[in-house]
LOVEX-328031 format. One record per residue: residue in three letters; x, y, z of N, C-alpha, C, O in turn. Coordinates in steps of 0.02 Angstrom, whole numbers, plus 50000, padded with zeros to 5 digits. Example, Ala and Ser with C-alpha at 12.3 -4.5 7.8 and 13.67 -1.06 7.14 Angstrom:
BEGIN
+---------+-------+-------+-------+-------+-------+-------+-------+-------+-------+-------+-------+-------+
! residuo !    nu !    nv !    nw !   cau !   cav !   caw !    cu !    cv !    cw !    ou !    ov !    ow !
+---------+-------+-------+-------+-------+-------+-------+-------+-------+-------+-------+-------+-------+
!     ALA ! 50660 ! 49716 ! 50390 ! 50615 ! 49775 ! 50390 ! 50660 ! 49835 ! 50390 ! 50712 ! 49834 ! 50423 !
!     SER ! 50642 ! 49888 ! 50354 ! 50684 ! 49947 ! 50357 ! 50645 ! 50002 ! 50394 ! 50670 ! 50057 ! 50402 !
+---------+-------+-------+-------+-------+-------+-------+-------+-------+-------+-------+-------+-------+
***
This chain:
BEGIN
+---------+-------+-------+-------+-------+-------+-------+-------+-------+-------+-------+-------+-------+
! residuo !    nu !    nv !    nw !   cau !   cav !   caw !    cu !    cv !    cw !    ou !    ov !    ow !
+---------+-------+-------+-------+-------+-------+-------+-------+-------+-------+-------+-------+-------+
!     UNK ! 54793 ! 56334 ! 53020 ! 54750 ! 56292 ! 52979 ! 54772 ! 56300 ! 52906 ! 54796 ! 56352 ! 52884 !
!     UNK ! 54762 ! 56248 ! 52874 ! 54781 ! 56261 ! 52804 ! 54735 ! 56269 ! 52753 ! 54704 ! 56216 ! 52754 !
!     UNK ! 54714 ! 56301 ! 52713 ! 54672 ! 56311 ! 52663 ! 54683 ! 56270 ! 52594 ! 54736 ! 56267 ! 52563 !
!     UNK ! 54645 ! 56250 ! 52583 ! 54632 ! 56212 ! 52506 ! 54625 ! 56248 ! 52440 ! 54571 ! 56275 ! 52427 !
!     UNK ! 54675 ! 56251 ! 52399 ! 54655 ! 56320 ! 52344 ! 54615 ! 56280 ! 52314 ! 54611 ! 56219 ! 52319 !
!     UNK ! 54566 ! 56341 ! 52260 ! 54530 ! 56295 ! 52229 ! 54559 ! 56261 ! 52151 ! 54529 ! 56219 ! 52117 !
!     UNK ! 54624 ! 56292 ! 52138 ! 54643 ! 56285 ! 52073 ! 54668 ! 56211 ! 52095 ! 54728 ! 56215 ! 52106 !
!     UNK ! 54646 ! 56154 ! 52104 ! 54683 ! 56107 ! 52107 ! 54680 ! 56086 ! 52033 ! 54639 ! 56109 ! 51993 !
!     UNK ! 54726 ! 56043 ! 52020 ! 54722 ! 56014 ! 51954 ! 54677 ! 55964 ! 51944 ! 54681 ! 55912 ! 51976 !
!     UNK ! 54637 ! 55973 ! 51906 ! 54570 ! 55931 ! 51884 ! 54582 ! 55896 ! 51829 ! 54533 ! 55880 ! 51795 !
!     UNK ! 54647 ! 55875 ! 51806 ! 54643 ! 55826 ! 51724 ! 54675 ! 55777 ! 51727 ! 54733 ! 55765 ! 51742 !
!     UNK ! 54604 ! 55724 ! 51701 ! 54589 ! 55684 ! 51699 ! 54536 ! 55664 ! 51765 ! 54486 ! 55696 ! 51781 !
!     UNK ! 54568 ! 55589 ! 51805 ! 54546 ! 55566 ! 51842 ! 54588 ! 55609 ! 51924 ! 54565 ! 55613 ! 51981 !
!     UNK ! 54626 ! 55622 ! 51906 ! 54664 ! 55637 ! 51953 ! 54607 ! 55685 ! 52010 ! 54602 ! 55681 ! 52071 !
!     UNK ! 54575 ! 55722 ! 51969 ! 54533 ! 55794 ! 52019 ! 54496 ! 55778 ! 52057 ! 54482 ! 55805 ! 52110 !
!     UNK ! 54462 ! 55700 ! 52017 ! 54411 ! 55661 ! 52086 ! 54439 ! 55644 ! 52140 ! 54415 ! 55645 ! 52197 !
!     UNK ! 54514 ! 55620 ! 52114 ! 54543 ! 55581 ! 52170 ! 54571 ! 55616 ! 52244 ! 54581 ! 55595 ! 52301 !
!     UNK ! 54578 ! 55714 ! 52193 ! 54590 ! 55740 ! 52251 ! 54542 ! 55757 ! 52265 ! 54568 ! 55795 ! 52306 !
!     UNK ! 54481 ! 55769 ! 52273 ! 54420 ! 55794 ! 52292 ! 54394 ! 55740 ! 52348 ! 54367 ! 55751 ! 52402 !
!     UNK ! 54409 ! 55686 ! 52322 ! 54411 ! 55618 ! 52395 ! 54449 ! 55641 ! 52427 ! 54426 ! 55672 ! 52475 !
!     UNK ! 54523 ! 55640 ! 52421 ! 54560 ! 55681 ! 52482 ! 54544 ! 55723 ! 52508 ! 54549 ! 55717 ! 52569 !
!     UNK ! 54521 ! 55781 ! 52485 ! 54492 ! 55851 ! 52545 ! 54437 ! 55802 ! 52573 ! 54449 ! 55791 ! 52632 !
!     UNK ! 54392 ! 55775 ! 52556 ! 54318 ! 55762 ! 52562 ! 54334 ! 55697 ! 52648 ! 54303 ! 55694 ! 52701 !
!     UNK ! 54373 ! 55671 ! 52632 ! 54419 ! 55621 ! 52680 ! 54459 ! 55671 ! 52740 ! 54463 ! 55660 ! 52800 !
!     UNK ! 54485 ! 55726 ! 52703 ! 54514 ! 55759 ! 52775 ! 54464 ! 55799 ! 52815 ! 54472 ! 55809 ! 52876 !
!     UNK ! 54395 ! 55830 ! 52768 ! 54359 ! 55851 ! 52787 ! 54315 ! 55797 ! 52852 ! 54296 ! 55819 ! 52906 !
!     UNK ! 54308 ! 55738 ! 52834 ! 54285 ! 55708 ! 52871 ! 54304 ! 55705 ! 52938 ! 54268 ! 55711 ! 52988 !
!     UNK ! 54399 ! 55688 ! 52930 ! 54430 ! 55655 ! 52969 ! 54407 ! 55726 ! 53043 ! 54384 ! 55723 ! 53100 !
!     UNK ! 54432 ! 55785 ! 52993 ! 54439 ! 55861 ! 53035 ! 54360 ! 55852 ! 53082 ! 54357 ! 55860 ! 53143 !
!     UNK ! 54297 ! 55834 ! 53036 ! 54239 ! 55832 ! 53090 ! 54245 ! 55782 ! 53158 ! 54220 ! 55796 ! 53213 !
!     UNK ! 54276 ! 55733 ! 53144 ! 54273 ! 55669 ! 53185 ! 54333 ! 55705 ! 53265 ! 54326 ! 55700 ! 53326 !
!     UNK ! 54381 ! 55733 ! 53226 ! 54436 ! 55768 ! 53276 ! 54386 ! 55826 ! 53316 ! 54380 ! 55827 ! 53377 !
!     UNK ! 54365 ! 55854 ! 53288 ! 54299 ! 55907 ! 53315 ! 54271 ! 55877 ! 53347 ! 54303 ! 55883 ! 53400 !
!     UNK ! 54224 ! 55840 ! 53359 ! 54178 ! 55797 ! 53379 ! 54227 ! 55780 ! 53451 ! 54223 ! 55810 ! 53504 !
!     UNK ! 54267 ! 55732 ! 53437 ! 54315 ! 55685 ! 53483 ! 54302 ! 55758 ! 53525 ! 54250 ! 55778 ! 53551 !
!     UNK ! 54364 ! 55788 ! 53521 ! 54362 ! 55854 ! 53563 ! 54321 ! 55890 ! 53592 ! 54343 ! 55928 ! 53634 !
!     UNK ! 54258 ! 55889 ! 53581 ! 54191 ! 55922 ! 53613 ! 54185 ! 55869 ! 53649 ! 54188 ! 55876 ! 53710 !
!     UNK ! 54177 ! 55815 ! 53627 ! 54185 ! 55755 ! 53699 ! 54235 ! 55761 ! 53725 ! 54177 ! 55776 ! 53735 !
!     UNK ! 54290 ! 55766 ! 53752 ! 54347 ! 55807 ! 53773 ! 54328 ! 55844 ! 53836 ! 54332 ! 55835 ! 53897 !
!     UNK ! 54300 ! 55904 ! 53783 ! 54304 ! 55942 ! 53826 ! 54241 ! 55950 ! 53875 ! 54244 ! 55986 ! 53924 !
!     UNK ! 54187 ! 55916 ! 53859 ! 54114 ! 55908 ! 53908 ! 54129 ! 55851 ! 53952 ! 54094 ! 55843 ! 54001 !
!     UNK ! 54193 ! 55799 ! 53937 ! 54215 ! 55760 ! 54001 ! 54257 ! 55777 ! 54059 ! 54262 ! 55761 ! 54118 !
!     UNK ! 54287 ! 55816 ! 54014 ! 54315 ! 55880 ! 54073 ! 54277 ! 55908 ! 54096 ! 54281 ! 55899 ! 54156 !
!     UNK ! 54240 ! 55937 ! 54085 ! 54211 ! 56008 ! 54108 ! 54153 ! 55949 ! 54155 ! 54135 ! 55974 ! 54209 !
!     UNK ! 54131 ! 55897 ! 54145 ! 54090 ! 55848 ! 54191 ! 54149 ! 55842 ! 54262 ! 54134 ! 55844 ! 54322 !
!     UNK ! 54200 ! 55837 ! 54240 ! 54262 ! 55780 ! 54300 ! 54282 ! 55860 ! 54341 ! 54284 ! 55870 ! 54402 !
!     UNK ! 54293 ! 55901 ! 54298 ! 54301 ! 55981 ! 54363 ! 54237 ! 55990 ! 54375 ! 54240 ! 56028 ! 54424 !
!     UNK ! 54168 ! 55980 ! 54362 ! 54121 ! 56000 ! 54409 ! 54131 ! 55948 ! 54487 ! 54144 ! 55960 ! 54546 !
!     UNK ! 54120 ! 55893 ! 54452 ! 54136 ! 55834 ! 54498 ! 54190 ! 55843 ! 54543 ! 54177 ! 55841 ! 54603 !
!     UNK ! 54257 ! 55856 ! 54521 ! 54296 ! 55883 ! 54570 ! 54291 ! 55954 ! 54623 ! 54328 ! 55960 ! 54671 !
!     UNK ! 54247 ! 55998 ! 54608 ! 54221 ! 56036 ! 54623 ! 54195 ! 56042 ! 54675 ! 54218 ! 56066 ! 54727 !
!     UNK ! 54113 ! 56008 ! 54655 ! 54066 ! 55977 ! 54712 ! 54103 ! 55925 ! 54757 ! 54075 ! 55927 ! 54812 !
!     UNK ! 54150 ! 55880 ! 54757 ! 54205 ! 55859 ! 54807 ! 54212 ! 55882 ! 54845 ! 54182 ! 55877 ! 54899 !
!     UNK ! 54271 ! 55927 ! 54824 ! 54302 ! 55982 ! 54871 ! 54262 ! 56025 ! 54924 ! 54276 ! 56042 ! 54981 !
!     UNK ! 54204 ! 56037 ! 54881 ! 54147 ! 56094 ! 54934 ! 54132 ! 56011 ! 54971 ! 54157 ! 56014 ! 55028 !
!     UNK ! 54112 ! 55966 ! 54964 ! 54093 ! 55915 ! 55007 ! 54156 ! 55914 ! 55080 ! 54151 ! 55911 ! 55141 !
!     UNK ! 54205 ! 55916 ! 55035 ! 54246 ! 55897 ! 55078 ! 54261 ! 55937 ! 55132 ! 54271 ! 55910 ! 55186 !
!     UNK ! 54265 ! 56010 ! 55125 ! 54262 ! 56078 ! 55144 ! 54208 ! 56057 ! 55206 ! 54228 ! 56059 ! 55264 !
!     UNK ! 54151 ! 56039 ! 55193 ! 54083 ! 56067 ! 55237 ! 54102 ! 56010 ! 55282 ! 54119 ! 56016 ! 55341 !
!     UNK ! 54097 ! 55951 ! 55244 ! 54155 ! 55891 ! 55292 ! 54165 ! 55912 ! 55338 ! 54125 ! 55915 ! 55384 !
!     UNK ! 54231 ! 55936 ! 55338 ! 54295 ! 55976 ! 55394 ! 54249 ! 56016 ! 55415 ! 54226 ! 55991 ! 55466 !
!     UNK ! 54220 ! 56071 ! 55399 ! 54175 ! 56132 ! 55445 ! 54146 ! 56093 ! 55473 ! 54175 ! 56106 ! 55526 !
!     UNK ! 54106 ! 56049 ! 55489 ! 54084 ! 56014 ! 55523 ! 54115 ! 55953 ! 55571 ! 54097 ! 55938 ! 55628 !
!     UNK ! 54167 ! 55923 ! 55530 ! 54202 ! 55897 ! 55583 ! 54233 ! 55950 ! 55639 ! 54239 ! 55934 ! 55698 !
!     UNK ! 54252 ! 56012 ! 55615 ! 54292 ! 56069 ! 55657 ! 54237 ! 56076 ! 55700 ! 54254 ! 56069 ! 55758 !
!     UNK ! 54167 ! 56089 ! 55692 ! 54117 ! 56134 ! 55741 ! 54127 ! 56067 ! 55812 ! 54147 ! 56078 ! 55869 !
!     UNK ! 54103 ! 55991 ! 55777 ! 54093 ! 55937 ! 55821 ! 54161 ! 55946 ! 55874 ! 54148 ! 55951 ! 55934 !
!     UNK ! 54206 ! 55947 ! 55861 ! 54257 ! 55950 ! 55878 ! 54273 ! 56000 ! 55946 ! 54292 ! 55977 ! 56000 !
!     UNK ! 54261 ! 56076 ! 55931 ! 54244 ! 56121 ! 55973 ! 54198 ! 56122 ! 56016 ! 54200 ! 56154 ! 56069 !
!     UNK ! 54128 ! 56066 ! 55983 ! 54064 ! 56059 ! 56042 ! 54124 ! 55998 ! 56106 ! 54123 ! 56000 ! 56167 !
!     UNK ! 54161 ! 55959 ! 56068 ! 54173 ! 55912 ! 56103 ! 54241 ! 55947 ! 56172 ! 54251 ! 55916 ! 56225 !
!     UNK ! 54266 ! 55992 ! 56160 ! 54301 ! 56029 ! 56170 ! 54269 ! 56066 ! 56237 ! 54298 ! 56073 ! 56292 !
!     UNK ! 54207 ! 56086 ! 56220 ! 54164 ! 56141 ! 56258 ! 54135 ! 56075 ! 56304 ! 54106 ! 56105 ! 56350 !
!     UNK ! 54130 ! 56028 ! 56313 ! 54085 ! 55978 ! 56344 ! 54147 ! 55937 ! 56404 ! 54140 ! 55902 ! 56454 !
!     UNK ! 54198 ! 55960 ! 56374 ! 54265 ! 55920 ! 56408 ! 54270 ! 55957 ! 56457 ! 54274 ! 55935 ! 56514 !
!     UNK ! 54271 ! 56025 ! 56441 ! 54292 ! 56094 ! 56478 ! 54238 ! 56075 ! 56530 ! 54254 ! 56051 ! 56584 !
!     UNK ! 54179 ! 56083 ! 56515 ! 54130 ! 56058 ! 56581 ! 54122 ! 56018 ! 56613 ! 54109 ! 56019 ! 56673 !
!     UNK ! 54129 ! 55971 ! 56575 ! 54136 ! 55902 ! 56633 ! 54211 ! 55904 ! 56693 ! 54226 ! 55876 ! 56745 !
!     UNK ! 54248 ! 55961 ! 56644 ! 54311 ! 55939 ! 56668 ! 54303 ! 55984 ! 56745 ! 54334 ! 55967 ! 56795 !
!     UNK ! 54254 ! 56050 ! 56743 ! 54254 ! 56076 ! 56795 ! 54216 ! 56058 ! 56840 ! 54223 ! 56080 ! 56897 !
!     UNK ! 54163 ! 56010 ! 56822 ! 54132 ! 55976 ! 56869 ! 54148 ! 55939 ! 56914 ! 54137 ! 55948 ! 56974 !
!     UNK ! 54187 ! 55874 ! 56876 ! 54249 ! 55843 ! 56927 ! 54256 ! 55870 ! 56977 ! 54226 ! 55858 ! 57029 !
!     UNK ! 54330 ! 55943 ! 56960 ! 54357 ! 55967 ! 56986 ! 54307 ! 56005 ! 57069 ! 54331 ! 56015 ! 57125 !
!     UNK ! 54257 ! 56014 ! 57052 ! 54182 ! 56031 ! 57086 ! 54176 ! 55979 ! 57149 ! 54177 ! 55983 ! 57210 !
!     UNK ! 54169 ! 55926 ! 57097 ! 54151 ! 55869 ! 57148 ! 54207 ! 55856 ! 57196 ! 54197 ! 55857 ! 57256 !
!     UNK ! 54274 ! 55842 ! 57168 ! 54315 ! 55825 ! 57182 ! 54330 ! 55890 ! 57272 ! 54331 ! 55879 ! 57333 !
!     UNK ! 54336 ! 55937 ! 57238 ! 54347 ! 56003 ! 57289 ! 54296 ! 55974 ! 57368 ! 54313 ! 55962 ! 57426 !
!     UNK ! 54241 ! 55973 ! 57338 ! 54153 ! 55955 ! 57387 ! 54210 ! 55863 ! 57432 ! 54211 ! 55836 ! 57488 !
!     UNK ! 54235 ! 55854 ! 57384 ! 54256 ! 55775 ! 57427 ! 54292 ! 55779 ! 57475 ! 54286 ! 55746 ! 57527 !
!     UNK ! 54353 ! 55842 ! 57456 ! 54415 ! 55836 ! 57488 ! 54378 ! 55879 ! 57554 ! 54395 ! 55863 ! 57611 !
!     UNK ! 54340 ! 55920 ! 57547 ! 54325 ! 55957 ! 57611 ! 54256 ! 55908 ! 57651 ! 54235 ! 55927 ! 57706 !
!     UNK ! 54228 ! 55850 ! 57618 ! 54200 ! 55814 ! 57664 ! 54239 ! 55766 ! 57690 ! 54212 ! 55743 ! 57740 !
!     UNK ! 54312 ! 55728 ! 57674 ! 54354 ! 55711 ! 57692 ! 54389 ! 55730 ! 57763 ! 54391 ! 55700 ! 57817 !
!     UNK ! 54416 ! 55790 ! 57742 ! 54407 ! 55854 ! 57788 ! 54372 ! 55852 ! 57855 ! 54386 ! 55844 ! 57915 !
!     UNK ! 54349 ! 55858 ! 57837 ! 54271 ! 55836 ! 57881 ! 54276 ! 55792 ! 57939 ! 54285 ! 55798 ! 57999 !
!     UNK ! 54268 ! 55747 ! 57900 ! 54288 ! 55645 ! 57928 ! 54339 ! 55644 ! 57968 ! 54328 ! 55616 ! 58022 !
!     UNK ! 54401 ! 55669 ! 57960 ! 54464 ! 55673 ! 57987 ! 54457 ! 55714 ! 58050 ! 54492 ! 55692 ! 58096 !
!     UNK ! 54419 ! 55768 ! 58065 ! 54421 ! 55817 ! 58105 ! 54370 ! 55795 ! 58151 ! 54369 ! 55821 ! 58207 !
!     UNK ! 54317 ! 55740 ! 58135 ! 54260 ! 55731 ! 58161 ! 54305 ! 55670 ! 58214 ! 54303 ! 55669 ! 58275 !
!     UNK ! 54363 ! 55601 ! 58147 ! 54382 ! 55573 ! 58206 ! 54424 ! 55596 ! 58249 ! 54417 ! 55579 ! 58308 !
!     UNK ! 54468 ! 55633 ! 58232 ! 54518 ! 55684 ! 58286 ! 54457 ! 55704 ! 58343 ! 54465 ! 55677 ! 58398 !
!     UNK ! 54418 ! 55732 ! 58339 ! 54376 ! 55748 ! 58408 ! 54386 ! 55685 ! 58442 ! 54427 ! 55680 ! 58488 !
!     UNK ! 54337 ! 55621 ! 58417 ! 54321 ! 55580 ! 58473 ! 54367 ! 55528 ! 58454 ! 54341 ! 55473 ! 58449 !
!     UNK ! 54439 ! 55532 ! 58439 ! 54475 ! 55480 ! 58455 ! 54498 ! 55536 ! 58531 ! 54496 ! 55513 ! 58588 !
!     UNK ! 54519 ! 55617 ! 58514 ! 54535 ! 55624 ! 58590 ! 54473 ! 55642 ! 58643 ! 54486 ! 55656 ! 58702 !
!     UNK ! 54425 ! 55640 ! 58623 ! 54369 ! 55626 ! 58683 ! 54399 ! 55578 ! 58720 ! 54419 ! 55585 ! 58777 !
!     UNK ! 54401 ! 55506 ! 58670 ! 54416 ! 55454 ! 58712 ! 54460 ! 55439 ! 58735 ! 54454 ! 55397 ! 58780 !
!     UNK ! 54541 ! 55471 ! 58714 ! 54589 ! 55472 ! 58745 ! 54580 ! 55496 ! 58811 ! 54594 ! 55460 ! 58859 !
!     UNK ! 54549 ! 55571 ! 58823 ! 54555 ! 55612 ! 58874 ! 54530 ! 55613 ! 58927 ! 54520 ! 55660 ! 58966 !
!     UNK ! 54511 ! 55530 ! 58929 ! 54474 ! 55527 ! 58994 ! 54409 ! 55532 ! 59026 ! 54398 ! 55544 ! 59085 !
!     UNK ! 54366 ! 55520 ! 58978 ! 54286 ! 55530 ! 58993 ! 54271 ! 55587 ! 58975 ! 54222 ! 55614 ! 59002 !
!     UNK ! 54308 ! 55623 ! 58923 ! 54268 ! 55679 ! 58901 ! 54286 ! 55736 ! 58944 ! 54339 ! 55761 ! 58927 !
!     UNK ! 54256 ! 55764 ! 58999 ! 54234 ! 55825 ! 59035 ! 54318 ! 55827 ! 59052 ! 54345 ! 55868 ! 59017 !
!     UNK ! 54373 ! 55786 ! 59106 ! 54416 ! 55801 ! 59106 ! 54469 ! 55846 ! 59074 ! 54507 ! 55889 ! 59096 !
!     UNK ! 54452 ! 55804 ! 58983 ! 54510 ! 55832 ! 58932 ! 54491 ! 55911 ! 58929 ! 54531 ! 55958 ! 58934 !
!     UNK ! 54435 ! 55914 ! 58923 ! 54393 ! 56008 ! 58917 ! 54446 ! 56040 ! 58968 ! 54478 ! 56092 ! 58956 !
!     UNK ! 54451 ! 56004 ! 59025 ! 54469 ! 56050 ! 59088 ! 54541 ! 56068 ! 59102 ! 54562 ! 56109 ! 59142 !
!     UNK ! 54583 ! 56016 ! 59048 ! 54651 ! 56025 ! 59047 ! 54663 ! 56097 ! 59011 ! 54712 ! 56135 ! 59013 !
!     UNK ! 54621 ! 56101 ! 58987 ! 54644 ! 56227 ! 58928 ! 54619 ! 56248 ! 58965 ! 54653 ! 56300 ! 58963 !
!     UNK ! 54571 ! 56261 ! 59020 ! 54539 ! 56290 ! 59043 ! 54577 ! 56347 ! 59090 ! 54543 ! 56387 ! 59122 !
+---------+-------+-------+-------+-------+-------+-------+-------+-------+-------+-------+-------+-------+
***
């Protein structure tokens, strides 16, 4: 910063004229002050703002992540259920197949009682 001595030369008209000049830079220096405190409280507004974002954005994702894992955990179950059902099908299938194997050879074997008598 520069300092203003006070010995400026004061003779004549000249001393007013510099006394407008400090009085003019003095001004100008408040207005640069000023500007800058607005400056810096628009900043300091735009990083809060960016701030509270980021945590938005953050809890965002933590939350998209949790949904994600519920959806994860719900797949896993359904997926073993299927597999449940599916198991329960193939052995009533199972079933069906073995039930017609009997009485397609019932009926092959001749009225029944015969085919018995052919292992016997």
């Amino acid at each position: 910063q520069k300092t203003y001595s006070s010995t400026l030369a004061t003779d004549g008209g000249g001393g007013s004229a510099m006394s407008a000049e400090v009085e003019k830079l003095r001004e100008e220096l408040e207005e640069a002050k000023a500007k800058l405190d607005e400056e810096k409280f628009s900043h300091s507004q735009t990083r809060q703002a960016s701030q509270q974002h980021a945590a938005s954005l953050q809890n965002g994702e933590q939350e998209m992540q949790q949904r994600l894992e519920d959806l994860e955990e719900k797949l896993s179950d359904e997926k073993f259920v299927h597999q449940s059902n599916l198991k329960a099908i193939t052995v009533h299938v199972e079933n069906l197949e073995n039930e017609i194997t009997q009485v397609t050879a019932l009926k092959t074997g001749g009225g029944g009682g015969g085919g018995e008598n052919e292992f016997v």
